[in-house]
C-alpha positions in Angstrom: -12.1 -5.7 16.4 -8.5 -4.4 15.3 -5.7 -6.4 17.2 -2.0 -5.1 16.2 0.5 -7.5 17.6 4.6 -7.5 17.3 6.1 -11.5 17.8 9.4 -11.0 18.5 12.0 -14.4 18.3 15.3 -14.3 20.8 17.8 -16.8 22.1 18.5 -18.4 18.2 21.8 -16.8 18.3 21.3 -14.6 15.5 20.2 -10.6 15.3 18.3 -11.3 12.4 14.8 -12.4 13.1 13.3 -11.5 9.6 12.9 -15.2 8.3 11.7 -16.4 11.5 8.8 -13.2 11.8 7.8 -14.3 8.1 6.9 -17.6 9.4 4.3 -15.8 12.1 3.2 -13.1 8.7 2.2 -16.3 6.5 0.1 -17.9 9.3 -1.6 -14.0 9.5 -2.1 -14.1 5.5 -3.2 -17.2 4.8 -6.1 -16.8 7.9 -7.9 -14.8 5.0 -8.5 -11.8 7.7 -7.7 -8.8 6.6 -4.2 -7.8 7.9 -1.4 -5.1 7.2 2.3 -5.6 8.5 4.3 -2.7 8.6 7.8 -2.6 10.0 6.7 -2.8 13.4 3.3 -4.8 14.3 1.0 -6.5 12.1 -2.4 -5.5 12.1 -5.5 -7.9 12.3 -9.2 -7.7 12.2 -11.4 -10.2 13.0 -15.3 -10.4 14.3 -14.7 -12.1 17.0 -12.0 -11.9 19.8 -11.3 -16.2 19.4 -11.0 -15.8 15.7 -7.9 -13.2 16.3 -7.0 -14.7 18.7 -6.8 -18.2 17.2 -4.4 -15.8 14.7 -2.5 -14.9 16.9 -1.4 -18.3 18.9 -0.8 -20.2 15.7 1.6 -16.6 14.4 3.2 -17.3 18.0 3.6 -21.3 17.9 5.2 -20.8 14.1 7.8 -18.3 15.8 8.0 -20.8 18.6 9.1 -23.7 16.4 11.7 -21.4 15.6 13.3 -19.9 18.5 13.7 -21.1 22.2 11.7 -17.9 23.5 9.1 -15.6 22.4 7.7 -12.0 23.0 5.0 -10.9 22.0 3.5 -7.5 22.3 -0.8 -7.2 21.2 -2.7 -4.3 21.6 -6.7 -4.3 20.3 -9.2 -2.1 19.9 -12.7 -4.1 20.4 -15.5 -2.0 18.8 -18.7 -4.4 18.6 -20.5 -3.9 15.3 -18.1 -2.1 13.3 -16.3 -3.8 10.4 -13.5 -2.0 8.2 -11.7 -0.3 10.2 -8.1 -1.7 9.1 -8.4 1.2 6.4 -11.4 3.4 7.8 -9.1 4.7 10.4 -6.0 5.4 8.3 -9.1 7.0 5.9 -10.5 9.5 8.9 -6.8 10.8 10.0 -6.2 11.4 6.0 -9.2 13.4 5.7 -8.5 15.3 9.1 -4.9 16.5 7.3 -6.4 17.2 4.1 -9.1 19.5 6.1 -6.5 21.2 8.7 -8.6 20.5 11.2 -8.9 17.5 13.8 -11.3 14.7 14.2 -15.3 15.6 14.0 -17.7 15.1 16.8 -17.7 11.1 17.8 -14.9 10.1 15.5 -12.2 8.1 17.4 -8.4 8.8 17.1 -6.4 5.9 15.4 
């Protein structure tokens, strides 16, 4: 399963959040899952949905420590018996462009 989630901090009186978001990306790095952050969600993926999810509470309660309030935003893709997709996605849509042409017969979109 692939869960991409944004942890937003607000209320610390400051517009810069990027030292409290680091906080929630260590927690996410040092789970040992395999993970991307880009500049707007960070990207899990995890066999099971309490091991992501276990991710994401402790990312929220290291934000929470931080800041009065907290949003968070999760989206996941729960796919039973398929590991890799973190990169086999990205891989499919980059092999699509380099063809010209769009996904085959029973390939999903990213």
């Amino acid at each position: 399963m692939l869960v991409a989630f944004s942890i937003a901090p607000s209320g610390g009186g400051s517009d810069s959040v990027g030292d409290v978001v680091a906080e929630a990306v260590r927690v996410v790095r040092e789970s040992g899952l395999p993970n991307e952050t880009t500049s707007m969600f960070t990207t899990i993926e995890a066999e099971t949905w309490d091991e992501a999810m276990d991710v994401v509470k402790r990312a929220v309660e290291a934000v929470q420590a931080r800041a009065p309030r907290v949003s968070l935003v999760l989206k996941a893709d729960i796919r039973p018996g398929f590991s890799g997709q973190l990169q086999a996605k990205v891989e499919r849509v980059e092999r699509a462009l380099g063809e010209g042409s769009g996904p085959s017969a029973g390939e999903d979109a990213p």
